[in-house]
N, C-alpha and C positions, 0 to 999 in steps of 0.2 A: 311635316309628315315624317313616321318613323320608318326607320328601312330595316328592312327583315335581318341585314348583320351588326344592328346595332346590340350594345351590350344592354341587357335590361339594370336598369337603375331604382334599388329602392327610393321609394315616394316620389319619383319622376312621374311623369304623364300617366305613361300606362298604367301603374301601377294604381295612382288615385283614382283613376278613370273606373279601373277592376274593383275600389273598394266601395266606391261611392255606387256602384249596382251592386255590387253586394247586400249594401245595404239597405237598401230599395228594397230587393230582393226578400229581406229577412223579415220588413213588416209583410210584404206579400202574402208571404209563407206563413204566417199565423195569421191572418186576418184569413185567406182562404180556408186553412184548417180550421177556423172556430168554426165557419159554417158553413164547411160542405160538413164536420166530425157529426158519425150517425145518420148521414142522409143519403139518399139514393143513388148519388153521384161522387162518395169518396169511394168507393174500390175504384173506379174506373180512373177519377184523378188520381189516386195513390200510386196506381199501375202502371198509368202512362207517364206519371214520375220517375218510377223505376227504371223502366223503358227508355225514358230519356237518357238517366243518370248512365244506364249500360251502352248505349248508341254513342254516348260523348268521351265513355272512358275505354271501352276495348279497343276500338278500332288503334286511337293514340298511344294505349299501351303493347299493343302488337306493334304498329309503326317501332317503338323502342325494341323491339328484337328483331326487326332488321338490317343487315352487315352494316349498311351508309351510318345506322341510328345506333348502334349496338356500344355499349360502354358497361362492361362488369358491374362497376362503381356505381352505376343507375338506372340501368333497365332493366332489373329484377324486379319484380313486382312483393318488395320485402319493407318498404318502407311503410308504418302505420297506416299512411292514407290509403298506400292501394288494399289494405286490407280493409278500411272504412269502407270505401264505394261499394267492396263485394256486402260489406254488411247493412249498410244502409238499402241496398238493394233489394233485400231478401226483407227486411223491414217494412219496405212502403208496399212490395209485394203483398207479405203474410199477416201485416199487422201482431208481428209477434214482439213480444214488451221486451222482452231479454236484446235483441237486436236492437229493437228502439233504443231503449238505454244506452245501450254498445256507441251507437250511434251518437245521442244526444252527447256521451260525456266524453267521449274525443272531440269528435265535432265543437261543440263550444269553446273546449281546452287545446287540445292539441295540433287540431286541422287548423284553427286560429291562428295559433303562434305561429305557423306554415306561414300563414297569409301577411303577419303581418312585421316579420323577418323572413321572407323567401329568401330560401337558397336557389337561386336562379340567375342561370347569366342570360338566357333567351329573352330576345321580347319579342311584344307582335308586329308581324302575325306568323312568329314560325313555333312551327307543331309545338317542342316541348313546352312554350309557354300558354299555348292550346291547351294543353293535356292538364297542366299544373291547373294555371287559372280554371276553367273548367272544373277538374276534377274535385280540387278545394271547395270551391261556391257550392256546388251541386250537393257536398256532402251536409253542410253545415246549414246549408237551406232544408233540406233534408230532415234535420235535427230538427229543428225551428217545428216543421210543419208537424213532426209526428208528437212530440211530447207539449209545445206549445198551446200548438193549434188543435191538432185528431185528440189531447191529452191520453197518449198512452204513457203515462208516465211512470217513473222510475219508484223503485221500491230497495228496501235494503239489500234484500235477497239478489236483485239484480244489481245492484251497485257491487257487490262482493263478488259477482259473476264477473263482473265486466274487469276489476282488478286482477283477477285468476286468470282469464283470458287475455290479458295487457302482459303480464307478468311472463306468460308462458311467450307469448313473441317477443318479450326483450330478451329470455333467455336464449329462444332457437336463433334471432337473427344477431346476437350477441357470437353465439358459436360459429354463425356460419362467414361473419366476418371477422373473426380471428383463422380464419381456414384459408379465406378466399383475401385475407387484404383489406373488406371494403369497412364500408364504415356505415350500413343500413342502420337508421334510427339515430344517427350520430350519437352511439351506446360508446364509439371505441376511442373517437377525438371528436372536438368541436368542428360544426360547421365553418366554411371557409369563410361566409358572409357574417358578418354583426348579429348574435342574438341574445333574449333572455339566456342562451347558457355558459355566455360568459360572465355573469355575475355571479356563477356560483363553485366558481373555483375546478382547480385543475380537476382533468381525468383520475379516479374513478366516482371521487368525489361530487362532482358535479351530476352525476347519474344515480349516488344513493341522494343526495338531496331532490333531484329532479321526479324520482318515484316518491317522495315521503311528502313533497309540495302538491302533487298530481292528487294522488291519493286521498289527502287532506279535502283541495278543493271540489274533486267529485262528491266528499259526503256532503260540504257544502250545497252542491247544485242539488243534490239529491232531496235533504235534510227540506226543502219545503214541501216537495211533493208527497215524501212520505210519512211525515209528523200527522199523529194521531187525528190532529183536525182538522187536515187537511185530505186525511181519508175519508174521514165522516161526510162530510161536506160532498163530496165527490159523491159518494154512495148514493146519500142524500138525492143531490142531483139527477142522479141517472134513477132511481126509483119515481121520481118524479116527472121527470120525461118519459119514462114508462108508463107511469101513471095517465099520461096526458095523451098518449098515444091510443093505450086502451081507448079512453073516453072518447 
């Protein structure tokens, strides 16, 4: 049994425990998307997805701004992922493609890397490893369900959004921890724990390769959904489920 002051240990218990529903989780999430997408009952799951995603993440990240929980270095809500749940949220909400995108190509890429190099010393069942595990899964499920399963899927226009929008948080929380000391986005040093970013050579170095690798792989993720024939086909699709509806 694990006790709440143990240190968390990557690929220990908990951790495979975390990823192995994770995964579970991910077929979930597109098999439910294929067939509630377009039917009478995805606003209402999408929403109470949403709903979920917000019940599991504020309360946790308020917990981190209070005195007992308070730490500069990490209870700012400046670290990509808390800016995913806010986005992901407003996604399952609105069904709007720009967020979905936002969504899908952190989510896959960088909320990933989160998970599967955590920076984290908690384990369960105390709060911050609540809030992490949690907040991780929820987004990346999230991802799964919108562009997978609902297929709001991504376009170039929105891949070039979601770059502009990435770009513009590395620079503010880049600034804001050369002010404050801290190290949001680990833009300023390496994380303390083992990750992909120590294969890529020292600070600052390791952050212009880490945009031009991200970068790269998003046109990748994107490049099936939004190639020529893969629109057609889509179009296709849905003129036809229209079609079938009418009749």
């Amino acid at each position: 049994m694990m006790l709440a002051d143990e240190r968390f240990e990557s690929y220990g218990s908990s951790h495979l425990t975390v990823l192995a529903i994770f995964m579970i989780g991910v077929a979930v999430a597109i098999v439910a998307g294929r067939r509630l997408a377009g039917g009478p009952h995805e606003q209402v799951v999408r929403r109470t997805f949403a709903i979920v995603l917000l019940c599991v993440t504020i309360p946790l990240q308020v917990l981190q701004l209070t005195p007992d929980e308070w730490n500069l270095q990490t209870s700012l809500p400046l670290q990509l992922c808390d800016l995913a749940w806010m986005v992901a949220a407003h996604a399952l909400w609105t069904r709007h493609r720009v967020t979905s995108t936002i969504t899908y190509l952190w989510g896959i890429t960088l909320t990933t890397q989160g998970m599967l190099t955590p920076d984290l010393a908690s384990d369960f069942p105390e709060p911050r490893f609540l809030m992490f595990w949690g907040m991780h899964v929820l987004i990346v499920w999230a991802s799964f369900f919108l562009v997978v399963g609902l297929r709001i899927v991504p376009t170039w226009r929105t891949y070039r959004l979601t770059v502009v929008v990435t770009l513009a948080w590395a620079v503010s929380a880049y600034a804001f921890n050369v002010v404050a000391g801290t190290n949001y986005g680990y833009l300023n040093r390496l994380p303390r724990n083992a990750s992909l970013l120590d294969h890529l050579g020292p600070w600052p170095l390791y952050v212009v390769l880490e945009i031009a690798i991200v970068a790269a792989v998003w046109a990748l993720l994107t490049w099936p959904w939004a190639r020529p024939s893969s629109a057609g086909a889509r179009r296709g699709g849905t003129d036809a489920a229209a079609g079938r509806r009418r009749a």
